[in-house]
C-alpha positions as CSV (number, residue, x, y, z in Angstrom):
1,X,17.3,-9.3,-6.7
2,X,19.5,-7.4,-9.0
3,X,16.5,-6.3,-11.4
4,X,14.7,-5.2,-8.1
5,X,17.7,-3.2,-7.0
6,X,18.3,-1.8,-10.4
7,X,14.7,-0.8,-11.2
8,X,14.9,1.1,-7.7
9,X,18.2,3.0,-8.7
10,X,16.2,3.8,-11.9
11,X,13.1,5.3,-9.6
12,X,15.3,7.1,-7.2
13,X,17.4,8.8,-10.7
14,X,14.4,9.6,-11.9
15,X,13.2,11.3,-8.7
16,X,16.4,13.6,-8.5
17,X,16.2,14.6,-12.2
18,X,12.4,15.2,-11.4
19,X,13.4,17.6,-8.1
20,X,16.4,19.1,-10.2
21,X,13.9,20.0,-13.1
22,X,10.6,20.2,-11.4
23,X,9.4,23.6,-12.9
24,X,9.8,22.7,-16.1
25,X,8.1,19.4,-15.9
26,X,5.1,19.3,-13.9
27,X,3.2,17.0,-15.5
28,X,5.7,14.2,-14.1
29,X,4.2,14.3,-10.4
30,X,3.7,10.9,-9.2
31,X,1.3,10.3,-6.1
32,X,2.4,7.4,-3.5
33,X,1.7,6.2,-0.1
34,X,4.8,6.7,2.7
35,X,4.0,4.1,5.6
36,X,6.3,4.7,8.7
37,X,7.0,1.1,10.6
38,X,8.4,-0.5,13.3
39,X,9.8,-3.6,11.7
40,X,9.0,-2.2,8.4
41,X,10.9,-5.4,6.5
42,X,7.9,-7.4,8.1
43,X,5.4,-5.3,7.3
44,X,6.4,-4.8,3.3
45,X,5.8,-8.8,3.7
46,X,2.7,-8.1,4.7
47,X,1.4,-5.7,1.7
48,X,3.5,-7.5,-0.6
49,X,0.9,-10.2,-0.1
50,X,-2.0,-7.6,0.2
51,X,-1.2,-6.1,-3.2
52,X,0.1,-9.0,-4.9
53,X,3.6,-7.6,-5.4
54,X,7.3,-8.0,-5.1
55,X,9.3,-6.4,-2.3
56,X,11.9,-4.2,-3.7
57,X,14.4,-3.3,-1.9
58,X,14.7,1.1,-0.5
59,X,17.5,3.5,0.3
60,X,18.7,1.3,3.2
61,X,18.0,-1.6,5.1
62,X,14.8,-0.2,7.0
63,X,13.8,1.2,3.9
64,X,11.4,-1.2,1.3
65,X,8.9,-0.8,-2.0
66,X,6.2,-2.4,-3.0
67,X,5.5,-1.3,-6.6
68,X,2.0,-2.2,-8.2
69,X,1.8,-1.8,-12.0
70,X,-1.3,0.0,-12.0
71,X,0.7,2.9,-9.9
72,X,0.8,2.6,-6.5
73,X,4.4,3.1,-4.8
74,X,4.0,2.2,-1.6
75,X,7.4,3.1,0.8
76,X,8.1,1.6,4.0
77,X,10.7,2.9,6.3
78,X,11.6,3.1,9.8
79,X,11.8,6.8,10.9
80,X,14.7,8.1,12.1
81,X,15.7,7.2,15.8
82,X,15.5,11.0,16.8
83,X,12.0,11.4,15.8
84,X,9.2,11.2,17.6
85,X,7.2,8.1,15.8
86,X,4.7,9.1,13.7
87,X,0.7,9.0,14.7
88,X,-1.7,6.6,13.4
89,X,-4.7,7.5,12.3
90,X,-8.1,6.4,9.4
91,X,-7.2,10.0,8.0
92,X,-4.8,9.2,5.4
93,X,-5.1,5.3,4.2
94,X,-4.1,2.7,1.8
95,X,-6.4,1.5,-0.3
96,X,-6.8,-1.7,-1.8
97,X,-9.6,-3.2,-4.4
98,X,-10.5,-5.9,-6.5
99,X,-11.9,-6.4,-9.6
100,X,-15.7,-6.3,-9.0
101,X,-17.4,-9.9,-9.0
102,X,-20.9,-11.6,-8.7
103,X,-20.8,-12.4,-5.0
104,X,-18.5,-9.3,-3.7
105,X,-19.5,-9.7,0.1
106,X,-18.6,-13.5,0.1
107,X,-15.0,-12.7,-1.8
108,X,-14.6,-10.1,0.4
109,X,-14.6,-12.1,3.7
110,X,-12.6,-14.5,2.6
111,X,-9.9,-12.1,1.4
112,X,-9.9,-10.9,4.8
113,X,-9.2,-13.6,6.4
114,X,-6.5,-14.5,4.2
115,X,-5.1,-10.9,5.3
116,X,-5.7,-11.9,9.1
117,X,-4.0,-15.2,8.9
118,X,-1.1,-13.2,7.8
119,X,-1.4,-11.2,11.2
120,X,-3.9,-8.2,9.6
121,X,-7.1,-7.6,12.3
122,X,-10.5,-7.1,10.8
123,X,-11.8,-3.6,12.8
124,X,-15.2,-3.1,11.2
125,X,-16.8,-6.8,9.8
126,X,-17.3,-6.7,5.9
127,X,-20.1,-5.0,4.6
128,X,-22.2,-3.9,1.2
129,X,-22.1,-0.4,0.8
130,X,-23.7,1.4,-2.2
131,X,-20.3,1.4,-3.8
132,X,-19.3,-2.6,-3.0
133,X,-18.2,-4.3,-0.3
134,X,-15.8,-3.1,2.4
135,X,-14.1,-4.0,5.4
136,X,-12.1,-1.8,7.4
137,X,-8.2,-3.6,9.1
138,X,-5.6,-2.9,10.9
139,X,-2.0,-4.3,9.3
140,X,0.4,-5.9,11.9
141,X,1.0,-2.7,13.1
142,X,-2.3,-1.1,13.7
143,X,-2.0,0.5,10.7
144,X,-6.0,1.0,9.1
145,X,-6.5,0.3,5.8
146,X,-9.8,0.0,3.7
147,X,-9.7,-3.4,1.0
148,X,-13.1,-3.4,-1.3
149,X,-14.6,-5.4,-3.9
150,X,-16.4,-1.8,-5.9
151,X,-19.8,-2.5,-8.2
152,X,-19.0,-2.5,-11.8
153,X,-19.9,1.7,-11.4
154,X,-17.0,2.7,-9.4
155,X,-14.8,-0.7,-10.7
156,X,-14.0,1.8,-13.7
157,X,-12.6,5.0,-12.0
């Protein structure tokens, strides 16, 4: 837990030095993926075994990270208690692929309903596109998100 924590004290130093210098560095702008939650401890569970990541721990104790190597940093935080909670929406959302496969459809179905026995809801069955298989969910808190297994064309963007 003390790596996690440290590695997060590293990101958020790096993030004031970025915002103290920012017109001399833009090349450094990072993209990631704010998610505003409920109970957002469970629901970092929850993409933590999406994504296949550790939980690291935020700015406070409704405040959590789930880093993926490949460069996703996705925040979850409870808003602030004199905000109006944020609305949800297919807009803006997360996300997550696999490595394309032989059978894509068939891996796909079973990797959602490894998401809805940890309490995700399928909202539009798997399906072959012309890109790969999708599925559209909902996370535990009716959050949509897209998972996909892409063909070996789009596997490389």
């Amino acid at each position: 837990m003390k790596a996690r924590n440290e590695h997060f004290l590293l990101e958020v130093l790096y993030y004031i030095n970025f915002k103290a210098t920012w017109q001399f560095c833009m090349s450094q702008i990072h993209v990631g993926y704010v998610l505003a939650s409920k109970c957002p401890s469970s629901l970092a569970e929850f993409y933590s075994f999406a994504i296949g990541e550790e939980i690291l721990s935020g700015v406070n104790d409704e405040h959590f990270c789930v880093f993926h190597p490949a460069g996703l940093k996705l925040q979850i935080y409870r808003p602030s208690r004199k905000h109006t909670f944020p609305i949800r929406g297919k807009a803006s959302a997360l996300c997550i692929w696999r490595e394309t496969c032989d059978n894509p459809l068939e891996v796909l179905v079973e990797w959602a309903s490894s998401l809805v026995s940890k309490g995700g809801n399928i909202v539009e069955e798997p399906r072959m596109e012309s890109f790969g298989a999708e599925a559209w969910m909902e996370d535990p808190e009716g959050n949509y998100f897209l998972i996909c297994i892409p063909t070996s064309k789009w596997s490389s963007l």
